[in-house]
C-alpha positions, 0 to 999 in steps of 0.5 A, a space after each residue: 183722203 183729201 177732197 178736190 173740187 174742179 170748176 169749168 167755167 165760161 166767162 161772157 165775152 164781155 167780162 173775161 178779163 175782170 173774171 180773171 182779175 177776180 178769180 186769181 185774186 180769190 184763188 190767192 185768199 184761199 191758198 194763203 188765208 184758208 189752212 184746209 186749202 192745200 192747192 187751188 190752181 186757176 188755168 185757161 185755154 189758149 183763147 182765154 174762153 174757159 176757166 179751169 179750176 183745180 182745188 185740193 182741200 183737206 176734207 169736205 169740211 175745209 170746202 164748205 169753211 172755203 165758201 163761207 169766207 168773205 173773200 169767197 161771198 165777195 168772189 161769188 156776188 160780184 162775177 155769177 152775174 159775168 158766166 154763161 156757163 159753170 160746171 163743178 165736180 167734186 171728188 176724193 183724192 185716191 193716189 196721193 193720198 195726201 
């Protein structure tokens, strides 16, 4: 079963748009540099207040290879400062199963 990781986060108002700018460019890494990343989708309300993540990875194992990449750490350092808010959960895909 594959391993899918979902993220809301809230960005401070003042720091929206580079978030964004930040956290597309670190989805584009995962998807293209990362081969136990099978989709990683970045969406946002209409206003842009919230981002929603939906990561698919092969297992637990391609997730934790995910957050030790550069462009992950990079990703990571820069923008924690920028969110007021971060909820992850994670769960194993039933249907499909792969």
């Amino acid at each position: 079963m594959s391993y899918v990781v979902t993220v809301v986060i809230v960005p401070k108002p003042g720091h929206r748009a580079e978030f964004r700018e930040e956290m597309i460019a670190n989805a584009e890494a995962s998807r293209t540099k990362e081969p136990g990343c099978r989709q990683f989708d970045v969406c946002e309300s209409g206003d842009g207040g919230e981002i929603f993540l939906y990561e698919v990875y092969d297992d637990e194992a391609a997730f934790q290879a995910h957050l030790a990449t550069d462009h992950y750490k990079r990703f990571n350092t820069r923008t924690t400062p920028w969110l007021a808010e971060k909820r992850i959960v994670k769960y194993r895909r039933a249907s499909p199963e792969k």
